[in-house]
Structures are given as structure tokens and as C-alpha cells.
C-alpha positions as CSV (number, residue, x, y, z in Angstrom):
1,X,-6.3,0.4,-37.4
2,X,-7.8,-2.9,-36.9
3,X,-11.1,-3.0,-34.8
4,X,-12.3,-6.3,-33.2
5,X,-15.4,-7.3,-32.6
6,X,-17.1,-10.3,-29.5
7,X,-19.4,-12.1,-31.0
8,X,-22.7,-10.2,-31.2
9,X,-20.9,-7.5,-33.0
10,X,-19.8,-5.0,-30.2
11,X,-16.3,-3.6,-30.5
12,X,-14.4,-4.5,-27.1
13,X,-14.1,-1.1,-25.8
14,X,-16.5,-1.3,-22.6
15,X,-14.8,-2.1,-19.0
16,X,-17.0,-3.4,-15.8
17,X,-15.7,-1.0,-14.0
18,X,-15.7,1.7,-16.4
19,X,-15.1,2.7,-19.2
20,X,-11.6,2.6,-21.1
21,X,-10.5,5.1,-23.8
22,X,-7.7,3.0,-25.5
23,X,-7.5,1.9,-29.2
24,X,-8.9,-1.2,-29.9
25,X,-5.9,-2.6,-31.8
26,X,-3.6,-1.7,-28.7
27,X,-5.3,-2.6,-25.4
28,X,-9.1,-3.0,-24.9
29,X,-11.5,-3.7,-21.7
30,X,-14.3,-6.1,-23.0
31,X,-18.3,-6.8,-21.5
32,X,-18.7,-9.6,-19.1
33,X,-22.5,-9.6,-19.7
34,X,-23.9,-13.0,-19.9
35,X,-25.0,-12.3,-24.0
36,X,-21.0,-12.2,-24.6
37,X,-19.6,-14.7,-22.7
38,X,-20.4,-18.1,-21.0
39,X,-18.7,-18.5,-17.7
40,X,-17.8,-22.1,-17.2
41,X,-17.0,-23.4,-13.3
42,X,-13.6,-23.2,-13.1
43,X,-12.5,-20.7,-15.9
44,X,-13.8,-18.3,-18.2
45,X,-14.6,-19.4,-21.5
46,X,-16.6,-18.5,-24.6
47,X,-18.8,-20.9,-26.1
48,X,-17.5,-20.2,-29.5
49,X,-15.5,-23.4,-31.1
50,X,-12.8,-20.8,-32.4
51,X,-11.9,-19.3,-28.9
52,X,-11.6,-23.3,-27.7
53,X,-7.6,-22.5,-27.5
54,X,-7.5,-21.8,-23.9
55,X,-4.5,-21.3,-22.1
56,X,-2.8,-19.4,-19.0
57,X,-0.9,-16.5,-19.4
58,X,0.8,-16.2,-15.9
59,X,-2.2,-15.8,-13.4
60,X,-0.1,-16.4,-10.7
61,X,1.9,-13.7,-11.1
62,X,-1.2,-11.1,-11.7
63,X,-2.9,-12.9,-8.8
64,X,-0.6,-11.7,-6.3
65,X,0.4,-8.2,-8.3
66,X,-3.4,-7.0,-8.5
67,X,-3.6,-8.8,-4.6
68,X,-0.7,-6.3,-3.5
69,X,-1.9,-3.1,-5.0
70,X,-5.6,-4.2,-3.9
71,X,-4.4,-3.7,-0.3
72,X,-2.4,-0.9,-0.7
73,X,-5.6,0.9,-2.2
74,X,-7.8,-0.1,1.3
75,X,-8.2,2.7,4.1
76,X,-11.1,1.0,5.7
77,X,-9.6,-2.2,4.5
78,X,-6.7,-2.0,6.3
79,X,-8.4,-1.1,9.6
80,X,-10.8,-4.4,9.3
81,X,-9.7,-7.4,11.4
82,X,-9.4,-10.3,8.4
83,X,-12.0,-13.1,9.7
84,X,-10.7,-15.1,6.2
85,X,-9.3,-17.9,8.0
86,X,-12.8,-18.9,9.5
87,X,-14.2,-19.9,5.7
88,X,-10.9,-21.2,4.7
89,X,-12.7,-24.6,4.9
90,X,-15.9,-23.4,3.0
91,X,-19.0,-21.5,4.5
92,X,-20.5,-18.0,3.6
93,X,-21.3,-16.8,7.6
94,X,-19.8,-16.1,10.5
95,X,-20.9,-16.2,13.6
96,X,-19.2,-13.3,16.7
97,X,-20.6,-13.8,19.8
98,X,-22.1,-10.5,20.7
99,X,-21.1,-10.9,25.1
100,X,-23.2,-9.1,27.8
101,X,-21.3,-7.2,30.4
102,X,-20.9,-9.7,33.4
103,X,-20.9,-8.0,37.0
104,X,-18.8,-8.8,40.4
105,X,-20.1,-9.1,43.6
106,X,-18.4,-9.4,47.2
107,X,-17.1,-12.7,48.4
108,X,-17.2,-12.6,52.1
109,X,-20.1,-10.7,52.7
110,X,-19.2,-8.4,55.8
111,X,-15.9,-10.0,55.6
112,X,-16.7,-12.5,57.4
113,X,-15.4,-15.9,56.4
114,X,-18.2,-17.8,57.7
115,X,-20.3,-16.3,54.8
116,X,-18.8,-19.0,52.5
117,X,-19.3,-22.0,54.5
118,X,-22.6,-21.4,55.9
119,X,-24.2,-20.9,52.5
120,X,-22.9,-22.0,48.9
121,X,-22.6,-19.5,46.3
122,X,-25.9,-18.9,44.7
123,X,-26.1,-19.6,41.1
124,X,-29.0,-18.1,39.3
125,X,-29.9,-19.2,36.1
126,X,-31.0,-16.7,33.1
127,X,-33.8,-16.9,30.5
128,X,-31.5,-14.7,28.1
129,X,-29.1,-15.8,25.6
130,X,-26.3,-14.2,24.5
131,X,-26.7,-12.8,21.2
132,X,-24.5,-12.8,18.1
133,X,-23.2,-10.7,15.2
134,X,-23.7,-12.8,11.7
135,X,-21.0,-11.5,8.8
136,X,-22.3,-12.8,5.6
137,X,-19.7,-13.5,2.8
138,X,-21.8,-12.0,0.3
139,X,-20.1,-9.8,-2.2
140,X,-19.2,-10.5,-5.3
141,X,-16.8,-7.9,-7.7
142,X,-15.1,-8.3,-10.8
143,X,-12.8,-6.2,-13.1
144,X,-11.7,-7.1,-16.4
145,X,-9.0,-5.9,-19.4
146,X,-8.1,-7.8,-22.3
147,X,-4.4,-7.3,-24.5
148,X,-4.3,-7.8,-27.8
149,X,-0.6,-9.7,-29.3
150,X,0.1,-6.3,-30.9
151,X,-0.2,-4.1,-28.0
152,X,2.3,-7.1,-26.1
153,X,4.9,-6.9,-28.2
154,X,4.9,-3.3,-29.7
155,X,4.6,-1.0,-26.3
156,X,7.4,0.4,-25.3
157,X,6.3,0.1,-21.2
158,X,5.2,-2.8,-19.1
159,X,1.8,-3.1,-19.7
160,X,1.3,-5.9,-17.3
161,X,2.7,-4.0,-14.5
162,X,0.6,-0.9,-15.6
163,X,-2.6,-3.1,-15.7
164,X,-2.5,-5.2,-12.4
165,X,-2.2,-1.7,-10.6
166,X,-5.5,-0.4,-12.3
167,X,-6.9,-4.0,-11.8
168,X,-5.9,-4.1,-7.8
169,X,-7.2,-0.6,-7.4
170,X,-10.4,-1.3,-8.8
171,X,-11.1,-3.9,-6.7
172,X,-10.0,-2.0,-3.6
173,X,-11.8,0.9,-4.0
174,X,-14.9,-1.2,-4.5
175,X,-14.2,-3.4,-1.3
176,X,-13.4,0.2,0.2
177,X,-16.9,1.6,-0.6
178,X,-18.9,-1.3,1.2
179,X,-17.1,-0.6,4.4
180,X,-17.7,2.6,3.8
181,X,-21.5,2.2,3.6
182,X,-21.4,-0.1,6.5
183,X,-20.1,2.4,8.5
184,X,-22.6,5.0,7.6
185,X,-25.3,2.8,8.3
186,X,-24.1,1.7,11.8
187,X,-24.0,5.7,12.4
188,X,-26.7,7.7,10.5
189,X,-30.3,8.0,11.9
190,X,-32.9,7.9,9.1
191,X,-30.7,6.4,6.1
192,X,-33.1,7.3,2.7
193,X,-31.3,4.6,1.2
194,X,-31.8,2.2,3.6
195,X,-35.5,2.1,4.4
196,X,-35.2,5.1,6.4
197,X,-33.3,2.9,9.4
198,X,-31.3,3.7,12.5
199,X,-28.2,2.7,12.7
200,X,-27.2,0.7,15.4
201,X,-24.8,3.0,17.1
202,X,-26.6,6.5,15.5
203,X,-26.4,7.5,19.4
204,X,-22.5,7.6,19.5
205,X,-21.7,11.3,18.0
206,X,-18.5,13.7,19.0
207,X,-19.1,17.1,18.4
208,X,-15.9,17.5,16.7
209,X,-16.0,20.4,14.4
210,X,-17.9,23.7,14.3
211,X,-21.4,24.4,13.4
212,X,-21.8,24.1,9.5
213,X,-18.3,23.1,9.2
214,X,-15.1,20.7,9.0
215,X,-13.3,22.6,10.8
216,X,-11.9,20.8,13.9
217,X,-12.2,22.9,17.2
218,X,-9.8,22.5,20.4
219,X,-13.2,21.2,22.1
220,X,-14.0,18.9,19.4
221,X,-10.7,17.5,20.3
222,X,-11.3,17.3,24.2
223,X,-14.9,15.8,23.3
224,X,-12.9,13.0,21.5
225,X,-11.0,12.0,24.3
226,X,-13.8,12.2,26.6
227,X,-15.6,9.3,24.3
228,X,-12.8,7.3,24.3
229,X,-12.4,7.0,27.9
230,X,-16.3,7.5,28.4
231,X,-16.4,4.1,26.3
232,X,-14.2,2.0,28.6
233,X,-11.5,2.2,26.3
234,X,-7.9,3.2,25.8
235,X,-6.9,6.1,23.1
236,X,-4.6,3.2,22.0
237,X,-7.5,1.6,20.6
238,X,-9.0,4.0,18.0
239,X,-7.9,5.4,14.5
240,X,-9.4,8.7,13.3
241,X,-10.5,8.5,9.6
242,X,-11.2,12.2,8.1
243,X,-12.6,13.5,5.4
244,X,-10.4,15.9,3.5
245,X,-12.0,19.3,4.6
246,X,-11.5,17.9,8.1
247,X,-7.7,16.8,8.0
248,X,-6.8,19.8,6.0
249,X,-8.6,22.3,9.2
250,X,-5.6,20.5,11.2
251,X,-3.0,23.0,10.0
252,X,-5.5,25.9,11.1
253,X,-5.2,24.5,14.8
254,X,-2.6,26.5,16.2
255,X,-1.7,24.2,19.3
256,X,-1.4,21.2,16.6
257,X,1.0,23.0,13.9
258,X,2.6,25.7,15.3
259,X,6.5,24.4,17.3
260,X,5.2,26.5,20.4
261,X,1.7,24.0,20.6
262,X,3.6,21.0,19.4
263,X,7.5,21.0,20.6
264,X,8.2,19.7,17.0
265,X,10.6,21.9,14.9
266,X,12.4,21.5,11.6
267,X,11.1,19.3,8.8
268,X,9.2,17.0,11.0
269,X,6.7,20.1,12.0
270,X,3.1,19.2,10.6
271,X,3.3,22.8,8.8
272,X,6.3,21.7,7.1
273,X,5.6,18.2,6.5
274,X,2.1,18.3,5.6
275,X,1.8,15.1,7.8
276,X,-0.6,14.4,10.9
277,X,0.3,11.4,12.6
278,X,-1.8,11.8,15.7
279,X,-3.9,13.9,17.2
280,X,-5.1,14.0,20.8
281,X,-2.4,10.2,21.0
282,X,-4.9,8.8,18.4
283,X,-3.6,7.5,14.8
284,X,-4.8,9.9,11.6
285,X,-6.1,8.3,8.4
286,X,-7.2,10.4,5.6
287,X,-9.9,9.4,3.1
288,X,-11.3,10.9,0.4
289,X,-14.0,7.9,0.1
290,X,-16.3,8.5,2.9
291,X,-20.0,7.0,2.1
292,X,-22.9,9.3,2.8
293,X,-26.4,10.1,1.0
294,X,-27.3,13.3,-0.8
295,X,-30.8,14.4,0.4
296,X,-33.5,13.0,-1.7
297,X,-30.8,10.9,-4.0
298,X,-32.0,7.8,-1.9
299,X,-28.8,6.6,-3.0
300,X,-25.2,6.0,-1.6
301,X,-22.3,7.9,-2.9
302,X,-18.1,8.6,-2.0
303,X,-17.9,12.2,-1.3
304,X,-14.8,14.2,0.0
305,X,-17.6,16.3,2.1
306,X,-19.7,14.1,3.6
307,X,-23.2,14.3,5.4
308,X,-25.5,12.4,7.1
309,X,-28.5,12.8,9.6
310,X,-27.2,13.4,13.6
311,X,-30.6,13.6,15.3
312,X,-33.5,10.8,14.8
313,X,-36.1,13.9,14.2
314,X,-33.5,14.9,10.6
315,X,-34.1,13.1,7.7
316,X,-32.7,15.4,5.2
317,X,-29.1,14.9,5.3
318,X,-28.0,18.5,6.6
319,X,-25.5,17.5,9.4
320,X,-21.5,17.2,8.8
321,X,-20.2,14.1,8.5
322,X,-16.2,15.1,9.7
323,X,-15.1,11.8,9.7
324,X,-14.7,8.4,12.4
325,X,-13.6,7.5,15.7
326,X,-13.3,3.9,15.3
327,X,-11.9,0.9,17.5
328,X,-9.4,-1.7,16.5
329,X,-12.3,-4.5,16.9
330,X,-15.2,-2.5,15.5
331,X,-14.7,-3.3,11.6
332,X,-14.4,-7.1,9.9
333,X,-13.8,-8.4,6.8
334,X,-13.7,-12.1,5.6
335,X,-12.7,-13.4,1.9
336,X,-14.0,-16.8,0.5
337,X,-11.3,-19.4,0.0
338,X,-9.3,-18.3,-2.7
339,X,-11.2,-15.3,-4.0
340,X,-9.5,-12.4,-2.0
341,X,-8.1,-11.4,-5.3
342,X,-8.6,-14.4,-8.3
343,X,-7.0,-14.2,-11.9
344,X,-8.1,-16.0,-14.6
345,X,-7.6,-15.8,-18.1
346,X,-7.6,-17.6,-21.9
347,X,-6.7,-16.5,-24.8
348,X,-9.2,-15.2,-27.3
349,X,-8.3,-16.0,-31.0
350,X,-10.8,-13.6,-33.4
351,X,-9.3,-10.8,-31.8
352,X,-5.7,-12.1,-31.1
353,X,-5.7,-10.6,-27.8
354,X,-6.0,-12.2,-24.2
355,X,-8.3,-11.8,-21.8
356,X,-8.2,-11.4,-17.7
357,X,-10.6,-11.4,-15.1
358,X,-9.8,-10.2,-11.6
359,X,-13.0,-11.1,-9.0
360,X,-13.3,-11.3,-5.5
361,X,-15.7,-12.5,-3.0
362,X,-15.8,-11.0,0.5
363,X,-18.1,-9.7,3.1
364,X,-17.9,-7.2,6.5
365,X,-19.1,-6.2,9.5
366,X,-19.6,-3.1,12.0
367,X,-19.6,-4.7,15.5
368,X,-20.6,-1.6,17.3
369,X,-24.0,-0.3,19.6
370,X,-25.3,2.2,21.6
371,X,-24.0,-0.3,24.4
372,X,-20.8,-1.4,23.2
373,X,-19.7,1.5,21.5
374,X,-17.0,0.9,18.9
375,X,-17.9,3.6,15.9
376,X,-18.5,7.4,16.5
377,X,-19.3,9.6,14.0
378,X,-17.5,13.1,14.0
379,X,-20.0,15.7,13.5
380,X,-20.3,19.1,13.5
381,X,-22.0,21.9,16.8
């Protein structure tokens, strides 16, 4: 077995987002820290006059492979409204008006149509301005593999196809995991790895499970509903995302699984299927990704039991975080031109193998309040 080596010495065996147990002489993942490699505007490129034979290998085709299965990785992607198009012309912010209820008043008076032409309508002027919501286009991700000649022509399977699915995912499951953290910090009170902050809609719980559990109770159901229309808002408008514990308690619920509760029989009975479509007329997602902080970590982590802090007087992370209620306009996500999912690539000749970089640039947002509220968190009695 041959074993290559980047320039200060270091086999090619260490990924950016993780590490990569292959042979060297078949396919390797390679460092992107600035020691290894210069990154010149425009392409990636070594600074070594041996690796100055740089050319394409097909980056449009990975572009829109690793773009495909990027999307198809997203759960919180997916239910983000895609604000791209308003930095397609350059720009890292953007502005949402954030609007204060207007109110209606009675035309006529004592219906009396005199009212009108006896006096003008008044028009009072207001000291306050509307606010705004600010989505910063700030993130900046990156996964890379290099493929040595070898590995290219001697495997038996298509190792491009293989690779641009590992590639997308990454990438998606990082994107995933900052709306994921946005979301937590719109809903937790006292976030230990945020300063110790409330979020800005910590007020909007459901009591949706019961105590010290994900298990979902008929009245967690009913309290759903009552938020929904509570919030000025149709059940059309929201998407329940569950943890695992908490989609899984679904097929303990009786009136939700059994044909007596639901009216549907044969294959297409949850029991059967192991599908949950709706609940309560609101759309199921399932994630195993949900962002939450371990007591005294500080830190944010994914976790397929998630907690978080329901009361501003908790600070240690004790309460059961089931899951979200959230509306159709609550989450945003914008892309910088070009960089939803970039490929680039050059060949590197000392080790005969070449190299691709996958990168995108993005930011989101939570538009959602105490006022306005667009985000619940699903907790437990």
C-alpha cells in the first residue's frame, strides 16, 4: 500500500467533518487548515509549483448531486421559507418588517351619516416605528474528500455517486443543526450557552406530554389546538416536529392507532404502517436532531431526548423538550449567491488523487414573540 502525504508531512486521512476510515491509496478526506493549503479567490489551490496542474473534474455535476441530497437531508430546512432570492444581487442582511397589529374603529359614529361630513377623519400621528427582524447571512460550512486515480479506476461501485450523498448530507445536517439552535433559543428561558438569555417567545409552551415524559396525552393534544386557534391562526398553518420518544408515544394513543379511534383500517392504519401523517389536522415531522443543552455542558448538542428550561425561575435544564408547533412563516433561510451548495475542485499531482470541496454560505431566522406567536415548544405537565 502506498501512503501519501500534503506537504507538511501528514498522511491525508483527516476529514472537516469527521473523520474517514478508508485506505489511503483508495479514497482519502484531506485537512483544509490554512498550514496545508492556500485558498486562492476563485478556486482552491496549493501553493506548491508541482500541484500548479489544475483542472475540473465535473463540478457541475457534483454541484447539483451534493445540492439534491443536501435538501433531502433538511427537516428544519425544508420548513424554512427560502429568502435566497433577496441577496441574489449581493448583500449579507435582510431586513423583515416586524408589523404592529392595526385596529378598526366605527365609521358612522351612531350611524349617523352626518358624522362624516361634519368632521374629517382624524388622523393621529405616532412617535413609534415599526420594528424589524435582521437575518444575517453569516454561516459558513465546508466538507471535503479527495480520490486518488487508483481508487477511480479500480472500484467496482460508483464512488462519485457514493461521495456526493455523504458530501450533501454533511452539509445538511450542519445547516439542520443551526435551525435547530435557533429554535431553541427563540423557546428556552435561561440558555447556559447563550449568556443565560430568554428567548423571545420562551412564553409560548403546550403542555403536550406527561409529567417527566414524551409521552403525548389526549390533553396535550386538545392544548395544541387550543394554541393554534388561541394564536389567531388556522391548524393549516403549523407542522409538528417530534422528537423520537415523542412520535413513537403516538402508537400508545388509543384514539390515534386503534380503527375504532381513527376509521382507518387495513395497511393504511398507523399501527400497521408505522406512519403518522397528522395529528389533531396538523402535519407530523419526525426528527432525531432536536438542539438542546445538557445542564452544566454550557454547550449545544442534537439529542433524540431533548430538554430545555420551561419556567424563567429553571436554569438547570430539567424540563422535556417533546418537540415544536411551528407556523409556515416562523422559520427563514437565505443562501449567498451561488453558495447554497458550491463544488470546487483541482487535481493534486504528489498524491495522484483529486480533490473536492463542497461549502456553503447561508444564514436563518425565527420570526416569532410572545406577541406574534409563531414557535411553541411542546413540553411536558
Amino acid at each position: 500500500m502506498n501512503n501519501f502525504y500534503n506537504e507538511n508531512g501528514n498522511p491525508f486521512i483527516q476529514s472537516n467533518v469527521g473523520m474517514v476510515g478508508f485506505g489511503v491509496s483508495n479514497v482519502v478526506a484531506f485537512d483544509l487548515s490554512a498550514t496545508n493549503n492556500v485558498t486562492l479567490a476563485g478556486g482552491l489551490q496549493d501553493d506548491d509549483a508541482a500541484t500548479a496542474t489544475l483542472q475540473e473534474f465535473i463540478p457541475e455535476v457534483w454541484g447539483a448531486s451534493i445540492m439534491d441530497y443536501m435538501e433531502k437531508s433538511l427537516v428544519f430546512g425544508k420548513l424554512s421559507n427560502d429568502l435566497s432570492a433577496l441577496v441574489a444581487g449581493g448583500g449579507d442582511l435582510i431586513h423583515l418588517p416586524r408589523h404592529s397589529e392595526l385596529t378598526a374603529s366605527d365609521t358612522y359614529g351612531s350611524s349617523v351619516v352626518e358624522t362624516l361630513i361634519d368632521g374629517n377623519l382624524a388622523f393621529a400621528k405616532t412617535g413609534d416605528a415599526e420594528d424589524d427582524y435582521t437575518l444575517s447571512v453569516n454561516q459558513g460550512i465546508h466538507t471535503a474528500i479527495g480520490i486518488t486515480d487508483v481508487a477511480k479506476v479500480q472500484a467496482g461501485y460508483d464512488v462519485m455517486n457514493m461521495y456526493t450523498k455523504k458530501m450533501g448530507y454533511a452539509l445538511g445536517k450542519k445547516i439542520d443543526f443551526f435551525l435547530a439552535k435557533l429554535l431553541y433559543q427563540a423557546v428556552t428561558f435561561n440558555d447556559e450557552a447563550n449568556g443565560g438569555v430568554d428567548g423571545a417567545s420562551s412564553a409560548n409552551l403546550v403542555t403536550f406530554t406527561g409529567a417527566g415524559s414524551y409521552d403525548i396525552s389526549v390533553a396535550g393534544v386538545s392544548n395544541m389546538i387550543k394554541a393554534i386557534y388561541e394564536a389567531d391562526a388556522s391548524i393549516e398553518d403549523y407542522t409538528l416536529v417530534l422528537a423520537p420518544a415523542t412520535y413513537a408515544s403516538l402508537f400508545k394513543l388509543g384514539d390515534f392507532a386503534r380503527y375504532d379511534g381513527t376509521g382507518i383500517a387495513g395497511d393504511s392504519n398507523p399501527l400497521i404502517s408505522g406512519f403518522a401523517g397528522k395529528l389533531g389536522g396538523v402535519p407530523v415531522v419526525i426528527s432525531n436532531n432536536i438542539v438542546n443543552v445538557v445542564a452544566s455542558s454550557g454547550a449545544y448538542t442534537q439529542s433524540s431526548s431533548p430538554v430545555f428550561n420551561s419556567a424563567d425561575a429553571r436554569s438547570s435544564e430539567v424540563d422535556h423538550l417533546a418537540g415544536y408547533l411551528i407556523h409556515k412563516d416562523a422559520m427563514h433561510v437565505a443562501f449567498a449567491q451561488g453558495m447554497k451548495a458550491r463544488v470546487q475542485s483541482d487535481y493534486h499531482l504528489p498524491s495522484l488523487s483529486t480533490r473536492f470541496v463542497a461549502d456553503s454560505v447561508f444564514g436563518g431566522l425565527i420570526t416569532s414573540s410572545a406577541t406574534v406567536p409563531k414557535v411553541f415548544a411542546l413540553t411536558d405537565a
